[in-house]
N, C-alpha and C positions, 0 to 999 in steps of 0.2 A: 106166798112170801113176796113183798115189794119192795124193788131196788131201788132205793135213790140216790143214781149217778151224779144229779144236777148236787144234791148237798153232800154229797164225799168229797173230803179234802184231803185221805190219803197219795192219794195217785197225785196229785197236783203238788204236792213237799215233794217228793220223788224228780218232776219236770223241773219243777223250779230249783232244785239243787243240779240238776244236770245240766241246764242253761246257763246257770251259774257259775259252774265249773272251769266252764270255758276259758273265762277273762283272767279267773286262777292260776288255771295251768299255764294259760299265755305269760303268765306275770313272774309265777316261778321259772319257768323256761328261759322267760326273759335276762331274768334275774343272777340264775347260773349260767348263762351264754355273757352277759354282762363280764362277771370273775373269772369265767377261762378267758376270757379276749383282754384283759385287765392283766391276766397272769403271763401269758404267751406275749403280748404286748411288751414285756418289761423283760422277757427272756430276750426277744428282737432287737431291742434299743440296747440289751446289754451287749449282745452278739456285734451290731453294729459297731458301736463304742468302740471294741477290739480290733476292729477289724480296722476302723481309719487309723488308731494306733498304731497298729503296726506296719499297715501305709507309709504312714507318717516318719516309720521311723529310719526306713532307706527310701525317700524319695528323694527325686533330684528334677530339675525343671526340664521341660522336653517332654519327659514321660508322657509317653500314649493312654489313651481311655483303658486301650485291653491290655494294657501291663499293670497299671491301676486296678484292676479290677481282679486279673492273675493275682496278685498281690496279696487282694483283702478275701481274694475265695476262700484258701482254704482255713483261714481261722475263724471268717464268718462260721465255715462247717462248722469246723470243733467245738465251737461256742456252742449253736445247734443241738448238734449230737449230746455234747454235755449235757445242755439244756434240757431235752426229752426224750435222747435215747432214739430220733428220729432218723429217717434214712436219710443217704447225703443228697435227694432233690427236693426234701422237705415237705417230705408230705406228713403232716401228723396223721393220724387218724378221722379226726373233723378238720383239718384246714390244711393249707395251702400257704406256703412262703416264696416269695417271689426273689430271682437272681437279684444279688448282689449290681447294682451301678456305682459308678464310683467316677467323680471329676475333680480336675486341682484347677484352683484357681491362684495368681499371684496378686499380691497388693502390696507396693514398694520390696522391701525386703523379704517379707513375712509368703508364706504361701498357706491356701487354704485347699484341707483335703475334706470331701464330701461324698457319702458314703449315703444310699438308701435300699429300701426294700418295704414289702408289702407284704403283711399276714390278710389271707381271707380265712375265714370258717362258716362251717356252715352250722347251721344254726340246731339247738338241741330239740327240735318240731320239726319236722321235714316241711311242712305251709307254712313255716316261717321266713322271712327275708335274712339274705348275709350280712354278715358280720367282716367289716373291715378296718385294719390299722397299717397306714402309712405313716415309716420312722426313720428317720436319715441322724448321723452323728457328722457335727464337721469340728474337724481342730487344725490346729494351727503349727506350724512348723516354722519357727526361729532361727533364723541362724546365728551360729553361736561365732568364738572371737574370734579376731583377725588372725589369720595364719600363714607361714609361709613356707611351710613343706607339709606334701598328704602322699602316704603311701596308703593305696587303695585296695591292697592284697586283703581279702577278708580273716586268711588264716596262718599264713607264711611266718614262721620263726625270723628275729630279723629282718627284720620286713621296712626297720628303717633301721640301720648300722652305721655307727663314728667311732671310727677305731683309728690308731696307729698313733700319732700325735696331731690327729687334726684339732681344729678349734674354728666350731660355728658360734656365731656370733647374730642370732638374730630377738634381741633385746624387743622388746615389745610386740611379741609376734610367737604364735604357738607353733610346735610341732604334732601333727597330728599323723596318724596310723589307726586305719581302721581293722588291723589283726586281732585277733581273739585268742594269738595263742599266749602263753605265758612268759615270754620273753618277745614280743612285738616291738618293742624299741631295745636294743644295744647301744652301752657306751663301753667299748672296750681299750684296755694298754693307757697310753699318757691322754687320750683324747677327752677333749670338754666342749659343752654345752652350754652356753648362754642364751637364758628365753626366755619370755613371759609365761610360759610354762609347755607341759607336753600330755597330751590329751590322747587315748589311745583305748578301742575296746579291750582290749586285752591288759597284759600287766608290764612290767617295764625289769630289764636288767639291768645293773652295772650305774643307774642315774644320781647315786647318794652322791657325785661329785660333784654335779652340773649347779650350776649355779640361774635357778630357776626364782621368778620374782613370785609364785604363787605359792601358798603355804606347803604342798604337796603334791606331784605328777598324781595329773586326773585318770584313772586306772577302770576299767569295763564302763567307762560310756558310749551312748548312742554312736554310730559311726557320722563319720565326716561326707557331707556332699559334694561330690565330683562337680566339680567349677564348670567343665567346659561339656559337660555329657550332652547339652543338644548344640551345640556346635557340628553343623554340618561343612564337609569340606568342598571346596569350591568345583565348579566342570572343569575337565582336563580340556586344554586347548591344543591345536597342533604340538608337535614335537618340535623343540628348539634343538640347536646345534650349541654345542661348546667351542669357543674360541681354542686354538692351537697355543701353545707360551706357554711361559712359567704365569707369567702375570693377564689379570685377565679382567674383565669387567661385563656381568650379568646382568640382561633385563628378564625383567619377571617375567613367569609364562610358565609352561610342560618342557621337562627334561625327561628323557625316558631312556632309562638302564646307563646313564653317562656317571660316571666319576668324575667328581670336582675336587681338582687338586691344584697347587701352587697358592700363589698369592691370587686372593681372590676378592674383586671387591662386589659385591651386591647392590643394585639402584634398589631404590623404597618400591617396593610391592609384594607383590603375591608368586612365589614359587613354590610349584610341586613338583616333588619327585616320584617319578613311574621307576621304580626300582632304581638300582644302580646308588648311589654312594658318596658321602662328602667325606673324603678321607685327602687330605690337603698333603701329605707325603712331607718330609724334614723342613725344619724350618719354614711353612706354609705357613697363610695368612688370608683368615677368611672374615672381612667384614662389610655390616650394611646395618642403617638404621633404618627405621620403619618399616622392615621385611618380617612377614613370614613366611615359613619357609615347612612344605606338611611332604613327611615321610610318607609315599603312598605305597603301596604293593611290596611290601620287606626291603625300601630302601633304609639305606644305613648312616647313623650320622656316627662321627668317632674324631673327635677331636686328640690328640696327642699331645705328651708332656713340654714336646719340645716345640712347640705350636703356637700361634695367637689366635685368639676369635675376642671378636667386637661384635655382637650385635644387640640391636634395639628393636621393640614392636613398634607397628604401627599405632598411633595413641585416637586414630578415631576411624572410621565404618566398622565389616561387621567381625572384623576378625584385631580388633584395637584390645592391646594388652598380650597375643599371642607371639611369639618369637616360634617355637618348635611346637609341632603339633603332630604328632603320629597316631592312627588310630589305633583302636582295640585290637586288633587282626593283626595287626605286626608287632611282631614281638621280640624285634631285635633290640637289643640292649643300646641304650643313649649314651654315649663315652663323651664326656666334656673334663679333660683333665688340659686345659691350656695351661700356657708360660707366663710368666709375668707382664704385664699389662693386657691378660686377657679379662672379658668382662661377659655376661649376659643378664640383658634386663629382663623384664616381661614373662609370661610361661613358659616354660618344657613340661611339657605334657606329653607323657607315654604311658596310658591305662594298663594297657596290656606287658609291660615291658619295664625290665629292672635300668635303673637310671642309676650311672657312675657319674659322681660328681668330684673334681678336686677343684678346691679353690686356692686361691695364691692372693700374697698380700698386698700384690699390683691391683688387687679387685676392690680394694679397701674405697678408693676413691670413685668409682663408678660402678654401675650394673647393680647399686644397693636393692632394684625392686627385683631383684629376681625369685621368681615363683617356683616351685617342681612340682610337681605329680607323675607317680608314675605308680606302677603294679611294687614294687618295691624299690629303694631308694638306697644309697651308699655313698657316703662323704669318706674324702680321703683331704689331707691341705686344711689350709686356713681359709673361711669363707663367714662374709657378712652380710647379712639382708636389711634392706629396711622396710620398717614393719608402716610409714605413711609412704601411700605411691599413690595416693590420688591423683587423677588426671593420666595418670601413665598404664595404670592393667584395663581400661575400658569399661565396662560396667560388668566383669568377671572376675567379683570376688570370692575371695581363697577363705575358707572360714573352718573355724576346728567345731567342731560336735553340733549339737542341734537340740533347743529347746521345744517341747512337744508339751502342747494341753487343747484338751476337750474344751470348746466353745461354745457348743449344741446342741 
């Protein structure tokens, strides 16, 4: 029998389909590594999306990279998780997603939040090369209307309260409360409300009287932006002494653990207090314009009925537009209940801390820019604001809720 290797062509279909094979397989391999990076890809971008969202939706300027970034972690996760049921460092099975970055940037008013991350996978051929998608979401944060009161309490019942017979009067100019509970604004007894409206995450009691210029109080929106949150407060300088008297006259500087009482008048600048107390004792008299004046270490401010205070901020460097400034950490309550012709312009700011405010009708004629913020807030008296104070708050505007969209 004689074999002819050279003209069989079976064995040679056999090679030539296996050599062929090759570009096949690379091609389908290709193909479905393609649609999983396509599929996981659009899980990532959604994940992100979320996540500068919700950034977006309590930022405030100042904010550090790793608070930004605390922020958008754990609903990046969830997204994730939803996503594919993967563990919380995101490992799929074939890939790999990379931490969460996250930076704000500001432009004019407007701030922009930016959010990335990075899928790798590896490929469905082990000789094949990786598969990568770099996805970042950035949106935008708006600030919404002029405002001129913000209780920043996230959950506090009453959390801003006008009761008794008072009557606010801040006509083109919102009220805002970032509480979630269901009664976050109070209007109780004879007392009313005059605004361009009242804006509050939570729901509102008692407001069918108020005489509000917007069709209806804005009820569970976005929370309000803390005006002054990177506002840092200035170095403590030696310790100053208090003048002896009833009447007296202050330069700016460190006071530490002193009571300022009698008639008091303040030169224009910068005082802090290291504990200790402005509590002005009967018939007292505390004023000064272009002063501020920052509660340090649980000093106390407490204005009384029978009382005058005048004061004004400074209207330019870097604390212009601030009058009272207490940080977060102190939590002692702000008393401004003065006598008639008492006034304040510019901020009171106390984040941490419930702010008693009475106004009187001697305030009608001045102190219209005055601002509040505080952890919750309490009008007692008649009191007006006015909602234009350009040139007088510095570039720390007061604004109610916040407009939020995907740009990215």
């Amino acid at each position: 029998m004689e074999f002819r290797f050279r003209e069989s062509e079976s064995g040679n279909v056999a090679a030539i389909f296996a050599i062929a094979s090759i570009p096949l397989m690379m091609a389908f391999a290709g193909a479905v590594d393609v649609v999983n990076l396509h599929r996981k890809s659009v899980e990532l971008q959604n994940s992100l999306d979320s996540a500068a969202l919700a950034i977006g939706t309590v930022y405030y300027s100042g904010m550090t990279t790793e608070e930004l970034e605390a922020l958008g972690k754990d609903v990046f996760s969830a997204n994730m998780l939803t996503a594919e049921g993967v563990p919380s460092e995101f490992e799929y099975e074939d890939a790999e997603v990379s931490p969460l970055t996250a930076t704000a940037e500001a432009d004019g008013p407007d701030n922009y939040i930016t959010v990335a991350s990075q899928l790798t996978m590896e490929p469905l051929v082990g000789w094949s090369f990786e598969w990568k998608s770099a996805k970042s979401a950035v949106v935008r944060v708006e600030p919404g209307r002029p405002a001129c009161v913000l209780a920043l309490n996230g959950s506090a019942s009453s959390s801003v309260k006008i009761q008794g017979s008072t009557q606010v009067d801040m006509e083109g100019c919102v009220l805002a409360a970032n509480s979630k509970s269901d009664s976050a604004v109070t209007l109780d007894g004879a007392a009313n409300l005059r605004a361009e409206c009242v804006l509050t995450s939570g729901r509102t009691s008692g407001l069918g009287v108020a005489d509000l210029e917007c069709p209806e109080v804005l009820e569970k929106q976005y929370p309000s932006v803390d005006p002054l949150a990177g506002i840092e407060p200035p170095s403590y300088t030696s310790c100053q002494s208090v003048p002896g008297g009833k009447t007296k006259t202050l330069s700016p500087g460190t006071y530490c653990g002193k009571t300022i009482s009698g008639e008091v008048t303040l030169e224009a600048g910068v005082y802090i207090l290291r504990g200790g107390r402005v509590n002005l004792g009967g018939n007292g008299i505390l004023k000064g314009a272009g002063v501020t004046i920052f509660l340090m270490e649980d000093a106390e401010f407490t204005i009384n009925g029978n009382e005058i205070v005048q004061l004004s901020p400074p209207e330019t460097g870097p604390y212009a537009g601030i009058t009272i400034y207490q940080p977060k950490s102190n939590t002692n309550t702000v008393s401004i209940n003065g006598t008639s012709g008492s006034f304040v312009d510019g901020f009171v700011y106390a984040p941490g801390a419930h702010v008693s405010f009475t106004g009187n009708a001697g305030a009608t004629a001045d102190g219209e820019c005055l601002r509040i913020v505080g952890d919750t807030i309490e009008f007692n008296g008649n009191s007006r604001y006015g909602a234009n104070c350009e040139g007088k708050l510095g570039d720390h505007a007061l604004t109610a809720g916040r407009h939020i969209s995907i740009v990215r």
